[in-house]
GUBA-235951 format. One record per residue: z, y, x of N, C-alpha, C in turn; residue in one letter. Coordinates in steps of 0.2 Angstrom, whole numbers, plus 5000, padded with zeros to 4 digits. Layout:
ZYXZYXZYXA...
This chain:
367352485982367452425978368052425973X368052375968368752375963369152315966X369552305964369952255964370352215957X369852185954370252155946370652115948X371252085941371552065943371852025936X372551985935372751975930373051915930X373351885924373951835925373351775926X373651715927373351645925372651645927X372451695932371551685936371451715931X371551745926371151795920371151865924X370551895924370351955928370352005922X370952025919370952065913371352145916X371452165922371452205925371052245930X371052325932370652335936370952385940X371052385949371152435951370552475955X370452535954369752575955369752585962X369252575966369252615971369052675973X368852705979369052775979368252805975X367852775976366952795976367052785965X367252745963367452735957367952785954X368452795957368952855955368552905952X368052915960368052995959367452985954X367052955951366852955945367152955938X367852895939368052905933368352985932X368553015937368753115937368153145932X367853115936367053175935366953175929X366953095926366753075917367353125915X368053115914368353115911368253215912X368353245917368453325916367853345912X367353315913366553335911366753335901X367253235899367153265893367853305890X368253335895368753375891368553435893X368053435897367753525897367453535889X367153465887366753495881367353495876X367753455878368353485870368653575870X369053585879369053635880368353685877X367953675879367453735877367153745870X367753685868367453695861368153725855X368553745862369253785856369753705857X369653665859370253605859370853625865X371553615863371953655867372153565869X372353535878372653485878373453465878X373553405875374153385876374053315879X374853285883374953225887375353175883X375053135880375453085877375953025881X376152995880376752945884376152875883X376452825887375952775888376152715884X376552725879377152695873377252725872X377552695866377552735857378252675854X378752715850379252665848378852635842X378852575842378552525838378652555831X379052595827379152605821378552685820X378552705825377952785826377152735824X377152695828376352645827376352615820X377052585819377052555812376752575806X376752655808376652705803375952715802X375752675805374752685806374552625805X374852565802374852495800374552465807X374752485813374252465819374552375817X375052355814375252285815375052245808X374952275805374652235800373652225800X373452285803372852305804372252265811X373052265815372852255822373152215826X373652145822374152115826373652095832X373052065833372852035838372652085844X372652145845372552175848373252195853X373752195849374552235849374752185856X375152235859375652215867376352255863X376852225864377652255865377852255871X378152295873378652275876379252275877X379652265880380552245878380852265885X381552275884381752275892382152205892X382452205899382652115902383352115898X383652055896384152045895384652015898X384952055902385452035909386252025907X386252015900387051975898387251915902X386751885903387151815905386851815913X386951895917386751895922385951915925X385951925933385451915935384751875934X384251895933383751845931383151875936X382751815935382051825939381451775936X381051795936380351755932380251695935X379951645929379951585932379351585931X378951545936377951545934377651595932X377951655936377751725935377651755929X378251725925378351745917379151765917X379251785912379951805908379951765903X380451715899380451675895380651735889X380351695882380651745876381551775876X381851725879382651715878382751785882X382551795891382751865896382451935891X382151915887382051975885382352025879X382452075879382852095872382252115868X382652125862382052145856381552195858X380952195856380252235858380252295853X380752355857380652405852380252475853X379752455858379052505859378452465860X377852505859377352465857376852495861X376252465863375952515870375252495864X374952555864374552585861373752555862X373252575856372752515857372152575859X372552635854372052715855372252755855X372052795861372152875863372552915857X372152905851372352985846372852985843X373352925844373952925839374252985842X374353005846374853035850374753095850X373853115846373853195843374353195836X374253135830374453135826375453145826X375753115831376353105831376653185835X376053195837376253275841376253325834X376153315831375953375824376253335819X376653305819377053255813377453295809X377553305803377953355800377753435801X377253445804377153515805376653545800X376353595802375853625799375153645805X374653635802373953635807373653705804X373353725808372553785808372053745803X371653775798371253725796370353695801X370553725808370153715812370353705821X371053665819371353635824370953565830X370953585834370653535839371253525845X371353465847371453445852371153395855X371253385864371053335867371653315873X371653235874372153195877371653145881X372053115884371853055889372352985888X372152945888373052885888372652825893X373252785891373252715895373052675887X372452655888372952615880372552525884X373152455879373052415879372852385873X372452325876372252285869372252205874X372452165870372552095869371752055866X371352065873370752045868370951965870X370351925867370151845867369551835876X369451895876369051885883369151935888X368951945892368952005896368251985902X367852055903367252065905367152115911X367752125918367752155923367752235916X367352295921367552375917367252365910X366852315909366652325901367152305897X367652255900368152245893368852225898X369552265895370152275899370452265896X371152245896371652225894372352305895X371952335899372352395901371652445901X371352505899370752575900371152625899X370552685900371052735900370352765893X370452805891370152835882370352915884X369852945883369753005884369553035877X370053065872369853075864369853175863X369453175861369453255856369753245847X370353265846370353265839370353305836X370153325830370053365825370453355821X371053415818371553395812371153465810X371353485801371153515798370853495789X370353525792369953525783369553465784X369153455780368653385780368053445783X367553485782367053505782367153505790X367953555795368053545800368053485804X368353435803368153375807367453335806X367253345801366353325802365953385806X366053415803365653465808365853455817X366453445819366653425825366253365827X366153295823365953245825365153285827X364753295821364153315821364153335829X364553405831364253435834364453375842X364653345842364953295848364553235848X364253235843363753175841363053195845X362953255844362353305850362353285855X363153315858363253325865363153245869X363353205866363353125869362753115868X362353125864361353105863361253145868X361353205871361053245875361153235880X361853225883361953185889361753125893X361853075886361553005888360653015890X360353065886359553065888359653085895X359853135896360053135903360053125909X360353065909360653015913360252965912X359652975907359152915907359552845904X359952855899360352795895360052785889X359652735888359752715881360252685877X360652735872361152745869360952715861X360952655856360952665850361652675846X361552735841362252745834362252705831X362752655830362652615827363352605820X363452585815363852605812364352535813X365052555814365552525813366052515808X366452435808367052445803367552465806X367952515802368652535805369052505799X369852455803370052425798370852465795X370752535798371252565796371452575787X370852575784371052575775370952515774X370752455776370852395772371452375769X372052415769372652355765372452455757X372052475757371852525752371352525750X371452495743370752495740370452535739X370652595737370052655737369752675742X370152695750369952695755369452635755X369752575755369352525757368452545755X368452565746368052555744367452645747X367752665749367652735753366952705759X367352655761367252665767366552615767X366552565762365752525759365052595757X365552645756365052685754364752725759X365152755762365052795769365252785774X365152755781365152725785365752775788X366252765791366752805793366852815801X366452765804366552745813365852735812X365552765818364752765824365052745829X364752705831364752695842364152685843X364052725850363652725854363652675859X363152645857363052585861362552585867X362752535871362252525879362252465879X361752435875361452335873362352325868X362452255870363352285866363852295868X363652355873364452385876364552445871X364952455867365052525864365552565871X365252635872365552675877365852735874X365852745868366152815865365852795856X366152835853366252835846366552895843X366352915836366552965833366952935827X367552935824367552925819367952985814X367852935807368152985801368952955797X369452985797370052965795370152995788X369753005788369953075779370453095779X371053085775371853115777372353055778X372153005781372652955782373052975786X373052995792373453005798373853065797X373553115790373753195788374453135784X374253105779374753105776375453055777X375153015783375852975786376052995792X375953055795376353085797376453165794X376353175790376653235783376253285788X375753315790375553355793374953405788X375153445786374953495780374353555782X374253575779373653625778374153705776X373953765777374253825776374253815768X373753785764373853775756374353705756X374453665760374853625757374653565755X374153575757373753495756373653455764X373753375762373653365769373153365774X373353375780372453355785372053335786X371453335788371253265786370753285794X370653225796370753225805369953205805X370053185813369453155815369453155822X369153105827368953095834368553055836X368253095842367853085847368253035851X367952985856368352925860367652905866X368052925870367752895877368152835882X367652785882367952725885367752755891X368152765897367952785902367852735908X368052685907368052625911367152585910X367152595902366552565901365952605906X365852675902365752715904365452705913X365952675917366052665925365452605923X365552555919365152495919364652525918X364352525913363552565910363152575917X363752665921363452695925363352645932X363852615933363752565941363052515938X362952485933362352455932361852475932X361652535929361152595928360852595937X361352605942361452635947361052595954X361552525952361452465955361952455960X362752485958363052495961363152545966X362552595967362752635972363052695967X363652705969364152745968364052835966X363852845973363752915974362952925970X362652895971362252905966362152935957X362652875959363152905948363152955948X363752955955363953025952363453095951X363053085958362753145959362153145951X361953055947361853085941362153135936X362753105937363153125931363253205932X363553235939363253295940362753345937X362253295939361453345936361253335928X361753295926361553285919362453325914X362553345919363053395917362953495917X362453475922362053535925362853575929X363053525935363353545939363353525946X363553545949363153535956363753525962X
């Protein structure tokens, strides 16, 4: 069993248990086998970011309702301790990191200033938080873990990345006996750009793969946004232009315990056979 949790009786936390773990393991190696086998080399992002690194991806103009800071205590005027299992604005110092809403920023900040292969891939895993208005046991968290394959390079590179991961997740999901629908999504990272903006009316730039209206994984398109705000170039000289795949891995855990009816080892021994491992 799990154990949710959270401030104020809100169950906006989840601690896994052992039968649940060994699921979310099995989800998560299953989808970084397919990044590895597909030439993506891994990297370990931090679970925080200094708020001026996020800034740079208008996560706060784009995304204030979702965003968390955090700050550390402010112990000038002495010792202190929570009052109604809170810290008052005053005990706290300024909030100079920001806890992250998506896995990928942490490829982009990794390759910041440098130079890319025009057929660069990598794959990471993170904590990431969001600040939702509800919260829904594993289908919606205030704390998940996002399992992402990213594509930096050429454009023809990371669409052909999404295509081919677009497959692999219809393939899977048949399966495993999932009725999955693609459905297309807003991404509000070009809105404060009007050409973007207008890009993005035309051609759909985010899919998610829906289970009724859980989205459990998504492919999306960046064109060179993320190439050009952290100056990351092409062997010509021109910026990268990205793309990623994203697994909600908790969802993911919801779908399958439902599918299942709670029997645990069951999932897995699905997820097993629909990985065609044993």
């Amino acid at each position: 069993m799990n154990r949710l949790t959270g401030s104020e009786g809100a169950p906006a936390l989840a601690i896994l248990g052992p039968d649940t773990t060994r699921l979310l393991k099995e989800l998560d190696q299953l989808f970084t086998a397919w990044g590895l086998a597909s030439g993506a080399e891994e990297i370990s992002p931090p679970p925080l970011y200094p708020v001026a690194d996020l800034e740079k991806f208008d996560v706060y103009t784009n995304f204030p309702h979702l965003a968390w800071v955090a700050g550390s205590l402010d112990l000038s005027a002495g010792q202190i301790k929570p009052v109604d299992a809170r810290f008052g604005p005053a005990e706290i110092k300024e909030a100079r990191y920001g806890l992250p809403h998506a896995t990928c920023y942490g490829a982009y900040l990794y390759h910041e200033g440098g130079q890319v292969a025009d057929d660069t891939l990598v794959t990471l895993v993170n904590r990431c938080f969001r600040n939702e208005d509800r919260y829904d046991g594993l289908r919606r968290l205030a704390s998940f873990q996002m399992r992402e394959i990213v594509a930096l390079g050429t454009y023809e590179h990371t669409q052909q990345v999404l295509a081919d991961f677009t497959g692999r997740i219809q393939s899977f999901a048949e399966a495993l006996g999932l009725n999955l629908t693609k459905a297309p999504a807003s991404d509000p990272f070009f809105q404060n750009d009007g050409a973007r903006a207008l890009m993005q009316k035309l051609s759909p730039v985010k899919y998610e793969f829906q289970y009724g209206d859980l989205a459990i994984a998504s492919v999306n398109t960046h064109r060179n946004f993320f190439g050009e705000r952290c100056s990351i170039r092409l062997g010509d000289g021109a910026h990268a232009f990205t793309s990623c795949v994203a697994f909600g891995l908790e969802r993911w855990l919801a779908v399958l315990t439902e599918q299942h009816e709670g029997d645990l080892p069951a999932a897995l021994a699905a997820v097993r056979a629909a990985a065609g491992t044993r």
